[in-house]
N, C-alpha and C positions, 0 to 999 in steps of 0.2 A: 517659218513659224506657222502658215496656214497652208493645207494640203489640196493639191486640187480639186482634190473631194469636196472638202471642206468651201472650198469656194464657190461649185456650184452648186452647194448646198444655198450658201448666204445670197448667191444670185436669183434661185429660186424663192426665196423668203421675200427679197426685196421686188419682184415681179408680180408678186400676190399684191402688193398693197397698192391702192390707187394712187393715183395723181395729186388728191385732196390729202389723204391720208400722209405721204412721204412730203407735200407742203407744211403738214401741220409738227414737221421734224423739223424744217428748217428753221436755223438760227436759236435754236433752243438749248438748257444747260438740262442733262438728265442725272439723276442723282438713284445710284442701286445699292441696293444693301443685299449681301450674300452673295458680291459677285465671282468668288473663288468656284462658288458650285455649278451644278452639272446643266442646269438654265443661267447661271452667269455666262459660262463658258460662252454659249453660244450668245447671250443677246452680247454680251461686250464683242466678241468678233465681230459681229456685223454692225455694230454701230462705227468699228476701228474700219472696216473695211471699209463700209460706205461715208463715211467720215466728213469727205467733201463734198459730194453728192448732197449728202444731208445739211452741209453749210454748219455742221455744229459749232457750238461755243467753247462746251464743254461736259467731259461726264465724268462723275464724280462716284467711284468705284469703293464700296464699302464693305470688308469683312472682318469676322477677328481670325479668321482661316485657323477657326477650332478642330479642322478634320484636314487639315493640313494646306501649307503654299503650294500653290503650283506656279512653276516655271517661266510660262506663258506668260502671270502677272509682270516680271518683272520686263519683258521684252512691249505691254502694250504703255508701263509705265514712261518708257523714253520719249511718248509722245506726249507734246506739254497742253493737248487737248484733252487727255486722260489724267485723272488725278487719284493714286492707288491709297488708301489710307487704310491702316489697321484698324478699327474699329470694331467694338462689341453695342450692336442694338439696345442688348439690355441693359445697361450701367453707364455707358457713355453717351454725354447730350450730344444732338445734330444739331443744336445752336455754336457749337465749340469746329464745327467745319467750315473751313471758309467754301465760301459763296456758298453752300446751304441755303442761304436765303435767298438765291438767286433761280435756283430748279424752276422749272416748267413742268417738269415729268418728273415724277417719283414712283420709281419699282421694288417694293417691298418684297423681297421673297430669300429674306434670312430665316432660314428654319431649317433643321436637318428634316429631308422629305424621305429617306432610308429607313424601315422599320426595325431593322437589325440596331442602325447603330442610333434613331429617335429613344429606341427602350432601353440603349443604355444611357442617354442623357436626357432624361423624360422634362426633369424641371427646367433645364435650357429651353428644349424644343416648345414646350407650353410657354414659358418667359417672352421667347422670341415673336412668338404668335402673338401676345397678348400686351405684353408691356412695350417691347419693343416696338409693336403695329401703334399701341395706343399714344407714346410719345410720337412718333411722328405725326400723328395727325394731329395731338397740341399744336405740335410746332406748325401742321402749313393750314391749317383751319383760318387763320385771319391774311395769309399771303393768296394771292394771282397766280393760281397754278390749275393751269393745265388739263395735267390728267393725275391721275395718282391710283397705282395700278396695283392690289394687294392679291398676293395667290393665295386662294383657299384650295383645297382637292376634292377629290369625289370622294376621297374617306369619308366627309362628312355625309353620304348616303349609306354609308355600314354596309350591311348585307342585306342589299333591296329585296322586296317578295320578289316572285315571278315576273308577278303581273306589273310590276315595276320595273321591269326590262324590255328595251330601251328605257335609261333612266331619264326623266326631264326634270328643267331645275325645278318644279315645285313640289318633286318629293320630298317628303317633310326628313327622311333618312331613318333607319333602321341601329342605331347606333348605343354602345354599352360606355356608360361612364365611368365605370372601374374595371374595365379590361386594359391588357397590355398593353393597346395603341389607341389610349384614351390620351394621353397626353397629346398627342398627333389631332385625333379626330375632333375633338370637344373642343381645343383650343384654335383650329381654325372656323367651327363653328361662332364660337364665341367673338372673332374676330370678323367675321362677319356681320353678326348684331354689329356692333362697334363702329363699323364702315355706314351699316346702313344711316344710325343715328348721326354720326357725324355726318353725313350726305344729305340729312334733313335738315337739321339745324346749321351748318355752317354752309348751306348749297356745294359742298363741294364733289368736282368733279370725277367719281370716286367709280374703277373698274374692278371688280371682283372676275376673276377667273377659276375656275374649278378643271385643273387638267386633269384628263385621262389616261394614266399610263404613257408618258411619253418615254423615249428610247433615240439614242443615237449620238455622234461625236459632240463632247463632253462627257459623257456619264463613264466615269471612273469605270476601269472592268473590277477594280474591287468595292464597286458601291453594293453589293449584296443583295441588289433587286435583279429580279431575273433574268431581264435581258442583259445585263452586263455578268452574271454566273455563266451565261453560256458564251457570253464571247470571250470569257478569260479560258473556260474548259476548252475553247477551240485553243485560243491563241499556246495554253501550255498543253495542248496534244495529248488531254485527257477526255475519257469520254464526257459526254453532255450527262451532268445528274442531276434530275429532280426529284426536289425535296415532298412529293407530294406522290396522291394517285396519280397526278396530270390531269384529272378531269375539272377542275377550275377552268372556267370562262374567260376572255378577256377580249378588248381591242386595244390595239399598240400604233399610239400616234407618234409618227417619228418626227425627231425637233423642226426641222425645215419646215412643216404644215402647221407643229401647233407653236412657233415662237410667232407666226403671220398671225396667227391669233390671237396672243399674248398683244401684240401691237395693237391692235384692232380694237379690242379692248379697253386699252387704252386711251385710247385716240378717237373713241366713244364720243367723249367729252361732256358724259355726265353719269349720271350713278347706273349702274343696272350690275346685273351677276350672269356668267356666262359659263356654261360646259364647251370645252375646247378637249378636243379628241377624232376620234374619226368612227361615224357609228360600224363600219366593216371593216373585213370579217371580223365577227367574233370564234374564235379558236379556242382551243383547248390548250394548256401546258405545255401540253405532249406535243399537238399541232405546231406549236410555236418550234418547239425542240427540235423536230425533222427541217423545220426552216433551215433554221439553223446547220443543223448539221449540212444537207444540200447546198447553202452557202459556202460551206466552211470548205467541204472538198473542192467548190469553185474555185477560192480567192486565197484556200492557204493550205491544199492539199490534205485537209484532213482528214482522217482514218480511223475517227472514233466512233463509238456505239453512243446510241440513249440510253439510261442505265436510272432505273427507280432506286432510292434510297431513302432516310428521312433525318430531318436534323437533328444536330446534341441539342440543341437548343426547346427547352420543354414549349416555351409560346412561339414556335413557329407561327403554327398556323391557326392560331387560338384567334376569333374575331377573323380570320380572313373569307372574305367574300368570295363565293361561288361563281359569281356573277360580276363582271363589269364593264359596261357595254352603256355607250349615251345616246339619248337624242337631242342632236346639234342643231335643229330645225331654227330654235329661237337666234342661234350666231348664224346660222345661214342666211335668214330672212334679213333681219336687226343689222348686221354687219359687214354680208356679202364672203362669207367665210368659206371656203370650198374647200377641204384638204384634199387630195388626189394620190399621195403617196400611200399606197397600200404595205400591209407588212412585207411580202416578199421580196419587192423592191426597197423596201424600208430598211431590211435586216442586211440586204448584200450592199450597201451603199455604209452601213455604220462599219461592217468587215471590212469594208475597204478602208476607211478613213484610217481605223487602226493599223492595218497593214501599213499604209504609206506611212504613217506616223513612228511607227516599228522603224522602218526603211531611213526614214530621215531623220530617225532619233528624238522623235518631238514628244512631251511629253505635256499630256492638257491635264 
């Protein structure tokens, strides 16, 4: 079920975190909501992996898997430390789960974070953000927890000025509330307020994380963000095409660096908001694409071109930022956060993971 890849991926994630930090996992009940997706993927492996290590109790895996089941679930469900439940954030209470009231840690991050497929479920994705975020914190606002860990993104930055790159978190954000990925951006903003206030008023121990473009095993190769378009075009032995000039900016924090941070976050153990990402390089499109490719002849002999194209899809790239590039300084200082994986290592370690996954039929 898990690839060698995949293992020293989760070795490396757990090697990041201190002594203090993997203490304050011990004996603890963690409760996730959205853990079918492409960041469930990975925090649920390494919690199954390190399992004993962590001394857990239990964790409590929550999706309504509206973008479909994956496989995996039902192979981490046989273990009676995992508890797999259908659930929808927004319509069904978290008082109706057993031991719910038990968590120590709660990681909020049911939201569809795909802009393809957010803008075809916009009132879900805004729902999940907003009502879904703000029932949970009803519910653990008067209980003894922990940490309680809610994802925001960098969408809520929009399309920074210049001078606003390196983004820090006290950019106020650049952001349109009736464009196509306002249902996305607005409602994690909003969920943000939400956090903060309830972190005032009920002291609770409330981690916001804002990731950067992460990439890497889990992410579906048909999730329709970029770096999983190009490893599907490797994997079907078509050329690499972007939808774009290629001159769009970015950095690409791969899971292993930014799930360390996700934790960290966490395990804070009081309110703050945190950019998690890797401030270099920042590349271009295109840059990313030649990655790719060079990879791809490495690990699966491939023989395709880069190839400019643009989508049927009229909002593409309506709202998409030119720019996105953080400065980590505040998790670096604050948290002790280091990512190390840079893209190019980044992008031949995700190639691999699928290759082996190919090979031994596995399906995340």
């Amino acid at each position: 079920m898990i690839t060698k890849s995949l293992i020293m991926d989760l070795e490396y994630t757990y090697s990041k975190l201190s002594k203090e930090e993997i203490n304050k996992l011990n004996n603890s009940t963690i409760l996730i909501t959205g853990c079918a997706g492409f960041l469930g993927y990975y925090f649920v492996h390494f919690l199954y992996h390190f399992k004993e290590e962590l001394k857990l109790k239990k964790v409590i895996c929550l999706d309504n898997f509206m973008l479909g089941y994956p496989k995996w679930i039902d192979e981490i469900a046989k273990d009676e430390k995992f508890d797999v439940k259908k659930f929808d954030i927004i319509k069904d209470k978290i008082s109706e789960i057993d031991e719910a009231d038990t968590a120590d840690y709660i990681i909020h991050m049911a939201s569809i974070a795909s802009p393809i497929f957010y803008r075809k479920h916009p009132i879900e994705t805004l729902d999940a953000n907003i009502w879904g975020l703000r029932s949970l914190l009803d519910y653990y606002a008067d209980k003894q927890i922990k940490g309680f860990l809610f994802f925001s993104s960098s969408e809520l930055y929009g399309d920074p000025s210049p001078e606003a790159v390196p983004t820090s978190e006290e950019y106020y954000g650049y952001v349109s509330a009736t464009g196509p990925r306002s249902c996305y951006d607005e409602s994690k903003r909003f969920g943000e307020t939400m956090c903060m206030l309830f972190a005032q008023k009920y002291n609770m121990p409330i981690g916001v994380a804002r990731p950067f473009n992460n990439y890497g095993p889990g992410m579906k190769i048909n999730d329709k963000r970029v770096p999983a378009d190009f490893a599907k075009n490797i994997v079907d032995g078509n050329d690499i095409v972007i939808l774009s000039n290629g001159s769009p900016t970015r950095t690409f924090c791969y899971i292993a660096d930014s799930i360390t941070g996700y934790f960290k976050v966490m395990l804070h153990g009081k309110y703050d908001y945190f950019n998690i990402g890797i401030e270099k390089p920042e590349i271009t499109i295109k840059q990313l694409a030649d990655i790719y490719k060079e990879a791809g002849k490495e690990i699966f002999g491939y023989k395709g071109n880069v190839i400019f194209s643009s989508s049927e899809d009229k909002d593409y790239l309506t709202n998409n930022p030119q720019r996105r590039c953080p400065n980590i300084d505040k998790a670096r200082k604050t948290l002790d956060y280091n990512p190390e994986i840079y893209v190019e290592n980044g992008v031949y370690r995700f190639l691999t993971f699928i290759k082996e996954s190919t090979e031994e039929n596995l399906i995340w």
